[in-house]
N, C-alpha and C positions, 0 to 999 in steps of 0.2 A: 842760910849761907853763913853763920853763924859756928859753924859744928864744925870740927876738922871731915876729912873724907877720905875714905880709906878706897884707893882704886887699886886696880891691876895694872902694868906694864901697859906702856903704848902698843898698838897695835893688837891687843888681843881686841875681841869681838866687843866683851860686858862694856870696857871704854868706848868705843867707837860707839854702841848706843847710848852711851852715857852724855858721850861729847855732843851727838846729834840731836839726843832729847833736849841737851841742855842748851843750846844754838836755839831749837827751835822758839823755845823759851827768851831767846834773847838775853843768855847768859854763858858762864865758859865756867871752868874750872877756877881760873884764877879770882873769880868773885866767891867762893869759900876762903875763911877765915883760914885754912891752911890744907895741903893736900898732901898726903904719905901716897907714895906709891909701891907697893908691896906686892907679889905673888905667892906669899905666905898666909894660905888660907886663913889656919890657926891661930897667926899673929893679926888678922883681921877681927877675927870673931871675937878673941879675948882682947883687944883693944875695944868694940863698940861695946861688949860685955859690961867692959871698967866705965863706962860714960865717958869714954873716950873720941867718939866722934861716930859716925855715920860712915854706910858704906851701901854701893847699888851691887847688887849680887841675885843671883838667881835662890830661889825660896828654895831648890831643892838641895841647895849647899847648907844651910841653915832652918833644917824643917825642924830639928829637933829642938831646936831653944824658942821656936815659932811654938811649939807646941806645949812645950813648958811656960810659954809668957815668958821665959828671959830674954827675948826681943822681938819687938812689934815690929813689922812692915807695915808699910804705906805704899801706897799708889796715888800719885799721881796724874786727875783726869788731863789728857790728853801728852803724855808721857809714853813714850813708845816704851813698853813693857816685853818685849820679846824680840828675841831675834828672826828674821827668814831662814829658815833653814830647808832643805830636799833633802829626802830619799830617792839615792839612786839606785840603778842595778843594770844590767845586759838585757834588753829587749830579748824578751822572751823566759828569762829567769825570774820573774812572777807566778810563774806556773809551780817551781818549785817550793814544794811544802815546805822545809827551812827557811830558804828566805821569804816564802808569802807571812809565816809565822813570825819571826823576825820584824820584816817593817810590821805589821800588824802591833806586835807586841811595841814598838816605837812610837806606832801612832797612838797605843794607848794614854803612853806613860805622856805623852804630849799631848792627851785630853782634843783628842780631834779625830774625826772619821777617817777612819783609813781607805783610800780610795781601792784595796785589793783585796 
């Protein structure tokens, strides 16, 4: 709680799990030491970069410096790490090879069996 915190605008999703992890926790936002609110991806990354504070963002926004070791993630047990998200389509447009291809190709990259 110590670190500044580099968030996104109210109302997008990463806050709203961010605000719920952090509830659940029996903490808020306002118990870090300071909070930038920012939608500038870029000015996120090269701010935690600088040892500038901390930020909850999805891994595939930041895989490359993940990958490089210029920043570590963490997890947190019992931190809700993901969002719910659906794929949807028109009952019956499953049968179509694009879109059977498609969410397939979605449920890949989101590492989970695709029900099609």
């Amino acid at each position: 709680m110590q670190y500044t915190l580099f968030v996104r605008e109210g109302g997008c999703s990463s806050r709203q799990l961010l605000g719920r992890g952090l509830e659940d926790l029996g903490r808020s936002l306002d118990d870090f030491s300071a909070v930038v609110t920012s939608d500038d991806l870029r000015l996120t990354c090269q701010s935690v970069l600088s040892a500038g504070g901390i930020s909850f963002m999805s891994k595939c926004l930041v895989c490359e410096y993940l990958e490089t070791g210029q920043m570590i993630g963490h997890q947190l047990e019992g931190f809700p790490h993901s969002r719910q998200r659906k794929v949807v389509m028109e009952k019956g447009r499953e049968k179509e090879k694009l879109l059977r291809d498609l969410a397939r190709c979605i449920f890949n990259v989101m590492d989970v069996p695709s029900p099609i």
